[in-house]
ROMI-576870 format. One line per field, with one value per residue (C-alpha): x, y, z; residue in three letters. Coordinates in Angstrom, 2 decimals. Layout:
BEGIN
xx X ...
yy Y ...
zz Z ...
resn ALA ...
END
This chain:
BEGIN
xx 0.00 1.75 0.55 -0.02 1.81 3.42 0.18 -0.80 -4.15 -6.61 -8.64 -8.78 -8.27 -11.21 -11.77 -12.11 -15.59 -16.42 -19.16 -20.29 -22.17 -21.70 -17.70 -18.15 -19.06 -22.68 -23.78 -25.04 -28.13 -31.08 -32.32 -35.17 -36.03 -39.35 -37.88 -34.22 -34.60 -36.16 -33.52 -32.90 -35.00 -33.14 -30.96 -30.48 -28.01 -27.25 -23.77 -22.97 -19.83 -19.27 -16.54 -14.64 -13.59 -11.68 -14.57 -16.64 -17.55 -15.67 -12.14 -12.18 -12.52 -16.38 -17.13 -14.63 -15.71 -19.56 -18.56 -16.64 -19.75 -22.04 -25.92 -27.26 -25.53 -27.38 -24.30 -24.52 -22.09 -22.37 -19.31 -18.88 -15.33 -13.89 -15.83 -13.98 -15.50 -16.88 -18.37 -19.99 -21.96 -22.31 -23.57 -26.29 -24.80 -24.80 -28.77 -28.89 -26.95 -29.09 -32.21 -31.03 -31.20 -28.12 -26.99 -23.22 -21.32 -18.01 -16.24 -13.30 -11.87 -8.78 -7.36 -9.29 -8.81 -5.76 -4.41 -2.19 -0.74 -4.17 -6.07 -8.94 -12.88 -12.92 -9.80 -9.92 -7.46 -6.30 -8.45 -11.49 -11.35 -11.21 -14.33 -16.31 -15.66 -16.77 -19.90 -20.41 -20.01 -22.41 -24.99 -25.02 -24.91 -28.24 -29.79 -29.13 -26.77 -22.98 -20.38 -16.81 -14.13 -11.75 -8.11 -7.54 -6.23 -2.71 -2.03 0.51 4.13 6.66 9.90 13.95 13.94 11.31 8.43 5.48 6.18 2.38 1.33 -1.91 -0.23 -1.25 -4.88 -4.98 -3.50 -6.17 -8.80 -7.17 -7.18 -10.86 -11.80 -10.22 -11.51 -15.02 -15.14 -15.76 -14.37 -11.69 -10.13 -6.74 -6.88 -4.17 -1.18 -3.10 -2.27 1.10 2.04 0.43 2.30 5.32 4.97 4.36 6.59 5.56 5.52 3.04 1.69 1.11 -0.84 -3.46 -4.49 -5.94 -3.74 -4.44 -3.58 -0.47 0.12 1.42 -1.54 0.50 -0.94 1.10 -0.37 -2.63 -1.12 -4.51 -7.33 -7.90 -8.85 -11.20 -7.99 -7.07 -10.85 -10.74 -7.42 -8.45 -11.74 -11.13 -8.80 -11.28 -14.07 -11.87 -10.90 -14.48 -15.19 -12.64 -13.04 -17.02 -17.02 -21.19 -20.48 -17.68 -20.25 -21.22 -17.55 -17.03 -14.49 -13.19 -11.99 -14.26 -12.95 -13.35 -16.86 -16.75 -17.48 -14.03 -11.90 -13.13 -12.22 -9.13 -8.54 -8.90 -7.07 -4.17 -4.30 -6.75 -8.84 -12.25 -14.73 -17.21 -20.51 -21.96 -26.22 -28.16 -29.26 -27.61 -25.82 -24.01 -24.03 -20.74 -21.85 -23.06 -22.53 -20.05 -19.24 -16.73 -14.93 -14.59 -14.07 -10.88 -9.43 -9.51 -6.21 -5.37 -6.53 -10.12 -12.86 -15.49 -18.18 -20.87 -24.05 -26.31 -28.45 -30.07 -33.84 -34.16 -35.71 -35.05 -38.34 -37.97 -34.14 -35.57 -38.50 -36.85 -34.54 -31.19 -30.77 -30.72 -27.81 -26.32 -26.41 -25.04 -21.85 -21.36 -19.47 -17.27 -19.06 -22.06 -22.82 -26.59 -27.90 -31.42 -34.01 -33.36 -36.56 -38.33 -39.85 -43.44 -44.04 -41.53 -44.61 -46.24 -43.22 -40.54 -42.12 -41.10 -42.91 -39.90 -41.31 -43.03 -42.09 -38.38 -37.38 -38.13 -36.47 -33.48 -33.84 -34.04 -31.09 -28.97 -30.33 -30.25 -26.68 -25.82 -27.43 -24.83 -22.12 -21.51 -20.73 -23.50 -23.31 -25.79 -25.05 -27.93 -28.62 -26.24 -27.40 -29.13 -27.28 -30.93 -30.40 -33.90 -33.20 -29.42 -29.87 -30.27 -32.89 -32.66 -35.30 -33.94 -33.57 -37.14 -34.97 -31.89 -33.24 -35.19 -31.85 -29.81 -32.54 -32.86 -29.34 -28.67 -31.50 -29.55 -26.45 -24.75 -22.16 -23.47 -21.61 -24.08 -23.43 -25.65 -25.12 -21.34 -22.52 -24.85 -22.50 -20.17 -22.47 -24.46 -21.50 -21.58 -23.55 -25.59 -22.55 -19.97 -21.98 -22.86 -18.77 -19.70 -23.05 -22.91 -23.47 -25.92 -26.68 -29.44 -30.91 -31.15 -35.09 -36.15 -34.05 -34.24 -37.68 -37.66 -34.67 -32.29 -28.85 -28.35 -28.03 -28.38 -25.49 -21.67 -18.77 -15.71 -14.87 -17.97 -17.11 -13.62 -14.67 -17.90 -16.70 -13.59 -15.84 -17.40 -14.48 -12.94 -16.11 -16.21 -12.85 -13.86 -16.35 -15.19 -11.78 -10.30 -10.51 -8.34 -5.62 -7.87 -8.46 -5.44 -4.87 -3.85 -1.70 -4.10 -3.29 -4.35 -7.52 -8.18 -8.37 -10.63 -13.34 -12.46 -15.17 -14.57 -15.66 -16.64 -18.28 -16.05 -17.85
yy 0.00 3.40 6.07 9.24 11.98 13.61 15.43 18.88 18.18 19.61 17.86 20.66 23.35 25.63 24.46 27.56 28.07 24.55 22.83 20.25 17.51 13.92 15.46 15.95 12.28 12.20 9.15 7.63 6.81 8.88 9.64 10.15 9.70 7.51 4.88 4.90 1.88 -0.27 -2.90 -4.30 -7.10 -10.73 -9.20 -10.51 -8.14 -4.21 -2.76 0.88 2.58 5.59 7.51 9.93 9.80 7.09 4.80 6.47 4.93 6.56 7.43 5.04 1.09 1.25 -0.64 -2.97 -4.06 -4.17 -6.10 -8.60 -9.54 -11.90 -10.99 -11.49 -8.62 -4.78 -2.66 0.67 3.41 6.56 7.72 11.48 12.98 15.57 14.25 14.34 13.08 16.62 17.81 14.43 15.01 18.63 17.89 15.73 12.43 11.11 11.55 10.04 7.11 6.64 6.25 3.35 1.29 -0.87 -3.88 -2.88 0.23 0.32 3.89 5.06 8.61 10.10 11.77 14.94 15.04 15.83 18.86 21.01 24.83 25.95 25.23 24.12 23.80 20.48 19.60 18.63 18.07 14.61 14.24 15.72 13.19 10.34 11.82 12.14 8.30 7.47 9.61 7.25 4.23 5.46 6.64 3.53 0.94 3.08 3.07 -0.68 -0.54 -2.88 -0.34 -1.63 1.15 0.80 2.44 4.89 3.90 4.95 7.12 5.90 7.95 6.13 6.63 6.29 2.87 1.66 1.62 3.29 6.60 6.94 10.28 8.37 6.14 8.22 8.24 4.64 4.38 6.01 4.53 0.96 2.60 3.22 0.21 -1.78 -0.14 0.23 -3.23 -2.65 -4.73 -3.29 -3.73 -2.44 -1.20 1.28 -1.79 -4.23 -1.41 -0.66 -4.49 -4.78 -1.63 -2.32 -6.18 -5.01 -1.71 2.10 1.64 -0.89 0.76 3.89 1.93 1.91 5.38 8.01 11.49 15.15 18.48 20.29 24.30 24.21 22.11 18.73 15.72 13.71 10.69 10.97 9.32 8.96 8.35 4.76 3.96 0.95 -1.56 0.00 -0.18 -4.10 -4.46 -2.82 -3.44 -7.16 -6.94 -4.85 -7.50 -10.20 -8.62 -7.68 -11.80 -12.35 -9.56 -10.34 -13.97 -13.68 -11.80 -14.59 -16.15 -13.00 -12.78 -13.89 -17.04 -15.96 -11.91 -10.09 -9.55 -6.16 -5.87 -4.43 -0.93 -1.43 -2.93 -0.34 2.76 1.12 0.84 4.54 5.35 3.70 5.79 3.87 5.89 7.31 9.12 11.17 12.35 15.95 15.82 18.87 22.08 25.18 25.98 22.52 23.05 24.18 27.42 29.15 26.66 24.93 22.37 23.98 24.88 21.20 19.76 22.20 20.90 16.93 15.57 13.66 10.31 11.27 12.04 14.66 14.54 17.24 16.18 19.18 21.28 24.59 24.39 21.19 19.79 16.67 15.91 16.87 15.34 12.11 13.08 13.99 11.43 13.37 11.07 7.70 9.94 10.19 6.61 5.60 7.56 4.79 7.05 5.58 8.58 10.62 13.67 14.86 18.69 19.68 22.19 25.18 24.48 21.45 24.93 26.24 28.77 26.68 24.81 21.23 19.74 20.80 21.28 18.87 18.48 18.03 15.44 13.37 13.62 15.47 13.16 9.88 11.00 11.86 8.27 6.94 8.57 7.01 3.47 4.02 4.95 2.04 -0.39 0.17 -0.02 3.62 5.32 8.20 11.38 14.12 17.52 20.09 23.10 26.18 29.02 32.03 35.24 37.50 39.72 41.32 44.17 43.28 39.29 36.78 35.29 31.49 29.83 26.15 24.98 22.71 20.97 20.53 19.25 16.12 15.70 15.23 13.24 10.89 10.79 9.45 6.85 5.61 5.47 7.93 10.61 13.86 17.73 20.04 22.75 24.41 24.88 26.02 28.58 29.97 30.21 32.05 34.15 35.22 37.18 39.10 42.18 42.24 44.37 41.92 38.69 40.05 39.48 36.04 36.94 35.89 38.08 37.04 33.56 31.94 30.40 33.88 34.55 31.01 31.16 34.65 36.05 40.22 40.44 42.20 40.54 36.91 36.34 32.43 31.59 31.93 33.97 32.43 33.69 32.22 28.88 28.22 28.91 26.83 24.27 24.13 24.11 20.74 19.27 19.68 18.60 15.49 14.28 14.33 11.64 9.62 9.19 7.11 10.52 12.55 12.07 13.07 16.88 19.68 21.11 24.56 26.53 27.72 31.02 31.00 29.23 31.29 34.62 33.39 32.92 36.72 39.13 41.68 45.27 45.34 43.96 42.07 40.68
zz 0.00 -0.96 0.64 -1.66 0.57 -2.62 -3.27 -1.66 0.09 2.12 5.00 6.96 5.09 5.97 9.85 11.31 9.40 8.48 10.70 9.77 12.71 10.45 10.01 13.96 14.14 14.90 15.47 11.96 12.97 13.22 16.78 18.13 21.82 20.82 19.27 20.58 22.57 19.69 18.80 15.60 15.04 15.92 18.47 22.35 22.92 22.14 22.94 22.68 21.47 23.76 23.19 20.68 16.67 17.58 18.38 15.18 11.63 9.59 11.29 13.96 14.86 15.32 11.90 12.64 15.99 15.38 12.17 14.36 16.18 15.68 14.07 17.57 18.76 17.81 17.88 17.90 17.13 19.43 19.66 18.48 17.52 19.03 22.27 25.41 28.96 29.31 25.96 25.85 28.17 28.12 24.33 25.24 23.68 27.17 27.93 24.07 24.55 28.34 26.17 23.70 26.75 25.76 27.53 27.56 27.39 25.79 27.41 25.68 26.19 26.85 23.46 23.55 27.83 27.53 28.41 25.90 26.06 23.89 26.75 24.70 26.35 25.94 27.82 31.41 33.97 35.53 38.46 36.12 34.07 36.70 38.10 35.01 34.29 37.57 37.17 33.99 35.36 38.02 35.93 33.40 36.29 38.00 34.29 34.61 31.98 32.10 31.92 30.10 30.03 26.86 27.68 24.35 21.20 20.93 18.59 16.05 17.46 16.41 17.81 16.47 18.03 16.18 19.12 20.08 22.59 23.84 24.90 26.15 29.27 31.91 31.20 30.41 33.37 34.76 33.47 34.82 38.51 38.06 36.24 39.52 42.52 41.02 39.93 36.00 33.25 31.44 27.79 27.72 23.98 24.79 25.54 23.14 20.38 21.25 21.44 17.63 16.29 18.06 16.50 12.43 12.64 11.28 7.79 8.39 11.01 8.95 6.06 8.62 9.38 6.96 5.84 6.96 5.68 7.76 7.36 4.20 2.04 1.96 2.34 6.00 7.82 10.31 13.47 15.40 12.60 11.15 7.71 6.88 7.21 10.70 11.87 11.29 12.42 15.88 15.87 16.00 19.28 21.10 20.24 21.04 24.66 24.99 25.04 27.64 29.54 29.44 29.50 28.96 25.20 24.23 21.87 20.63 19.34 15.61 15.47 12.69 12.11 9.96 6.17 4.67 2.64 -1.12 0.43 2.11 -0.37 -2.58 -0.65 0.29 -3.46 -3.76 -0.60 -2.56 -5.42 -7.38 -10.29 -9.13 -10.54 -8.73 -10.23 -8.97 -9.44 -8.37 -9.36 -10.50 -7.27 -8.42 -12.07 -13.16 -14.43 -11.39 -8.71 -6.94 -8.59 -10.69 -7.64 -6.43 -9.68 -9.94 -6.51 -7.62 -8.11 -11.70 -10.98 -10.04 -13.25 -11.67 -13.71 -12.88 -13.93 -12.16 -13.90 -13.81 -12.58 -11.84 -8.49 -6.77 -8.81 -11.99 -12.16 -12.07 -13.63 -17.10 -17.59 -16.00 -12.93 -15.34 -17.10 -14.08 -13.51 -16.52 -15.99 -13.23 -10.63 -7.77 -5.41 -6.02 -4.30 -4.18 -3.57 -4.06 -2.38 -3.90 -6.90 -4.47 -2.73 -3.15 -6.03 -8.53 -10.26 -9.92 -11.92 -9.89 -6.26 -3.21 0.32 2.64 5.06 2.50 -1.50 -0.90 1.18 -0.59 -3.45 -1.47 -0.50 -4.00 -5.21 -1.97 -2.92 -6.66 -6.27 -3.92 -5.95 -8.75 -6.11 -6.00 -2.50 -1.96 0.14 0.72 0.03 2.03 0.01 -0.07 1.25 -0.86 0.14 1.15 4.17 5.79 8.43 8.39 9.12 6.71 5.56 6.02 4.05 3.13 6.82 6.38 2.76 4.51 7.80 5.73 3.69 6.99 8.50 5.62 5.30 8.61 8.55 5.38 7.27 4.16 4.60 4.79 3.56 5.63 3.38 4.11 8.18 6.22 4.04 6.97 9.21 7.35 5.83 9.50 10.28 6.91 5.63 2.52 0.49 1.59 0.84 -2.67 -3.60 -4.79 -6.61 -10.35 -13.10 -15.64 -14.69 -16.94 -14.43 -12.68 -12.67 -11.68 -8.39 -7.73 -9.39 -9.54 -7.46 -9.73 -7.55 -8.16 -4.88 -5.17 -8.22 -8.12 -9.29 -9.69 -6.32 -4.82 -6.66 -5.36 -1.48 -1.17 -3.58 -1.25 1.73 0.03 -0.69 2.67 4.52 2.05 2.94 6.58 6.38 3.38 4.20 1.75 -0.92 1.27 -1.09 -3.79 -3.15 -3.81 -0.45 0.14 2.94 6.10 5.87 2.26 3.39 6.14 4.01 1.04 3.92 5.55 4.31 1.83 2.71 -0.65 -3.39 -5.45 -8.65
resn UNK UNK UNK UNK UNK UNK UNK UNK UNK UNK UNK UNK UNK UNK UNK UNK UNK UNK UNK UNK UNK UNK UNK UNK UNK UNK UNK UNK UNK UNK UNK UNK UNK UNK UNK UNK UNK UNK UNK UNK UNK UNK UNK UNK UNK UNK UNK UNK UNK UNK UNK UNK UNK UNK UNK UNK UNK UNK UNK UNK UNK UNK UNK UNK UNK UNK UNK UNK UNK UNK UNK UNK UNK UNK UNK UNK UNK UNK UNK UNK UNK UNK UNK UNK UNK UNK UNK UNK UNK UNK UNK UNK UNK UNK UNK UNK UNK UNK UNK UNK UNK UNK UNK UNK UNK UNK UNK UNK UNK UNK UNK UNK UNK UNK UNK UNK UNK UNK UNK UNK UNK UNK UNK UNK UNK UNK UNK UNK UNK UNK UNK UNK UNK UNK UNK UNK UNK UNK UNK UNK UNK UNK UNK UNK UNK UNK UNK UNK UNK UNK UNK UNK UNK UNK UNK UNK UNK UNK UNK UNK UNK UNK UNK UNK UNK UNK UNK UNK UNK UNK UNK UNK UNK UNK UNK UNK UNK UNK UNK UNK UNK UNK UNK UNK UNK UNK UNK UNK UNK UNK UNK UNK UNK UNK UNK UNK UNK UNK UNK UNK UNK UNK UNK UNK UNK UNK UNK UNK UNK UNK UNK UNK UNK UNK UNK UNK UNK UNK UNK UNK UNK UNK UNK UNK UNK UNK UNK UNK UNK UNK UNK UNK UNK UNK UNK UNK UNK UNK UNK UNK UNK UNK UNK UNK UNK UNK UNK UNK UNK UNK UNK UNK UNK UNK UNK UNK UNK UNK UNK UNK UNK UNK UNK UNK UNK UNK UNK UNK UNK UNK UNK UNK UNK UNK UNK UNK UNK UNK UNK UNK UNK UNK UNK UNK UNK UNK UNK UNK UNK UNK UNK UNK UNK UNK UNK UNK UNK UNK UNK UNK UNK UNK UNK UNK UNK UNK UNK UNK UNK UNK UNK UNK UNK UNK UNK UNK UNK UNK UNK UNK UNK UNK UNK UNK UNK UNK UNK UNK UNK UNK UNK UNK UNK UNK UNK UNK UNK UNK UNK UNK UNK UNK UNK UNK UNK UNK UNK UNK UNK UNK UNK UNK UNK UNK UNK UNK UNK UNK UNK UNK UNK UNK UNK UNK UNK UNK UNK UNK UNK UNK UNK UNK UNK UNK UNK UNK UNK UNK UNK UNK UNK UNK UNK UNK UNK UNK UNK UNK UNK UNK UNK UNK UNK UNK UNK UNK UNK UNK UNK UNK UNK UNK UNK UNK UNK UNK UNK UNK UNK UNK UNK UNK UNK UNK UNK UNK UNK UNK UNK UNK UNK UNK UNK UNK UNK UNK UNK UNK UNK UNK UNK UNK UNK UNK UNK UNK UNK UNK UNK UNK UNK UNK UNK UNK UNK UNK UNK UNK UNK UNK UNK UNK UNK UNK UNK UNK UNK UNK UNK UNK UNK UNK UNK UNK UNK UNK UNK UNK UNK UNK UNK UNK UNK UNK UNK UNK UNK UNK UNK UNK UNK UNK UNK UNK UNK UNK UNK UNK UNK UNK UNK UNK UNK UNK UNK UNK UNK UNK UNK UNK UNK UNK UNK UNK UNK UNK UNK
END
């Protein structure tokens, strides 16, 4: 496996105004407090992953370990990155995880505890974070619940000798002490990691993880991050301690370690270098005219085809409607990434018009399982924002779209680039004048989107086109790992500027 770090790439590259929750590590499930404790039908036994990114999907072991137990067993995947034993509670992922009503509790923290010269809200000192792990294992044993605490992950600091130098010993530590005087079983996932790097060696090692951005836009390894190999690696040793350090779940362990599914082999395939394309479908805030797709398309490194497929007018309705999605099909893309809203609204016609609850968001759902069932990997794109300020605030009037697009995203289990909650939150701290430097000029799809209104406040310069199409691209990478090699980084001081607002308009 060679590891592209010869490319300039961007993970990161726009963090200080990129928020996106599934990049966060949401859980991927949908939640909702009614039906939280309704298990998956053929299941004796639900465990929950509580922890931080390194428990998550997409950059940590949680696939690998739920895929390592048996079908009796309804895992589920809480875990939220950036998490520490403070925000996770103090984000209400504790009160969530209460109401699945699990069996077991797997409690792993420590990486975002730790202390550092930034001082960061999360971080909490020693003693703070041996209370709030007692207060957990308090709080799930009175909700009935089994607690296990899981020392961290190490992260992946090799040193000249060839070994693992931990920065993570003195929580796992820790986390042992507690573990022993209150009596709760304890996988020691920090040592069982270190003995397995230590064993295979750092370039090995390294083929494991995924690759970040550093200051300058190039592409270095991640040392904390796994990719879908380095989920199963480590996902099978915590389900194999799990059986001996819960002799009741042994059978609950798979015999045999899981093998990576096609999803897996695939995006390890592209993690590698392998070709890829990636298929843009939408409307004209996509379409490569007045959208963002040009942007993104221009940030792709060689090996990837971006195909943009969007069009100007269309709905999540009429797309399908007139023939443009089966198009879209047939260009058989690796990745498809799906934006719509902006014509689903009222006052766009009969042909084009979407209810979000009901008729938006099954066809958000058909174009996830459409794309799936030609083995393509889909993600959700929420709507960009229009740029219309009333009485000096703007005016946010796709929330309803985007909300059923993340909503049927996560019931899917799909990546999803909430640009929207991006665009909104850049643009919030702007005025009207500077927002208008990325208003197109002349747009043909100009009256549809934006009826009397003289400003094309909804379409894309070219400067508009590079920042949001960079905002997509970044996000993208967060969630879908593998194509982190894929997108041209650039330095963060470079970044940081094209999001700074212009005091004035700049068409």
């Amino acid at each position: 496996m060679g590891l592209r770090f010869h490319h300039s790439l961007s993970v990161v590259a726009l963090s200080l105004i990129c928020v996106s929750a599934i990049a966060q590590g949401d859980p991927p499930r949908a939640f909702d407090a009614a039906t939280a404790a309704m298990r998956k039908p053929g299941t004796s036994v639900r465990i929950d992953l509580i922890g931080d990114s390194t428990q998550t999907d997409h950059a940590g072991y949680g696939r690998g370990f739920c895929a390592n137990l048996t079908a009796a067993v309804d895992c589920l995947n809480m875990a939220k990155g950036g998490a520490s034993t403070k925000t996770y509670r103090e984000q209400g992922l504790w009160d969530r995880a209460l109401e699945t009503r699990p069996d077991y509790m797997l409690i792993q923290f420590g990486h975002n505890d730790m202390e550092s010269k930034e001082h960061l809200p999360r971080q909490v000192p020693m003693e703070q974070y041996e209370a709030n792990l007692r207060r957990y294992v308090q709080e799930a044993r009175a909700a009935g619940v089994k607690p296990v605490l899981v020392t961290p992950l190490t992260r992946r600091y090799f040193g000249a000798d060839g070994k693992i130098h931990s920065d993570l010993l003195a929580h796992a530590a820790t986390m042992k002490r507690v573990a022993t005087e209150m009596k709760v079983p304890l996988i020691d996932l920090q040592a069982d990691s270190i003995a397995y790097l230590d064993r295979v060696g750092e370039a090995e090692g390294t083929k494991l993880g995924i690759t970040k951005k550093d200051s300058d836009g190039k592409t270095i390894p991640d040392k904390t991050h796994l990719n879908w190999a380095g989920s199963y690696v480590f996902g099978r040793i915590v389900a194999v301690d799990l059986g001996k350090a819960v002799p009741a779940l042994a059978h609950d362990v798979r015999r045999q370690a899981a093998q990576l599914p096609a999803e897996g082999v695939k995006a390890m395939k592209v993690f590698e270098g392998g070709p890829v394309r990636i298929v843009l479908v939408g409307d004209s805030t996509v379409n490569a005219e007045g959208g963002w797709g040009k942007g993104f398309c221009e940030i792709v490194t060689r090996n990837v085809t971006c195909i943009n497929d969007a069009l100007n007018g269309r709905s999540s309705k009429s797309f399908i409607d007139e023939g443009a999605w089966a198009k879209a099909l047939a260009d058989k893309g690796d990745y498809y990434l799906i934006q719509f809203g902006h014509n689903d609204m009222k006052g766009k016609g009969p042909k084009r018009e979407t209810d979000p609850e009901t008729t938006y968001a099954a066809n958000i759902r058909k174009y996830i399982r459409d794309a799936r069932a030609i083995g393509a990997v889909p993600a959700v794109v929420t709507s960009l924002s229009r740029r219309n300020y009333e009485d000096g605030h703007l005016i946010e009037d796709l929330n309803a779209y985007s909300a059923a697009a993340r909503r049927v995203a996560a019931e899917e289990n799909v990546a999803v680039v909430d640009l929207n909650a991006m665009s909104t939150k850049l643009l919030v701290g702007m005025t009207q004048e500077q927002a208008d430097q990325f208003d197109a000029k002349g747009n043909e799809d100009q009256h549809a989107e934006n009826g009397k209104n003289k400003m094309d406040r909804t379409h894309l310069n070219a400067k508009g086109q590079a920042l949001f199409g960079r905002m997509v691209a970044d996000s993208l990478v967060r969630v879908q790992v593998e194509l982190g090699p894929d997108i041209v980084g650039q330095p963060a001081q470079t970044a940081t500027s094209a999001a700074e607002p212009s005091k004035t308009s700049s068409n």
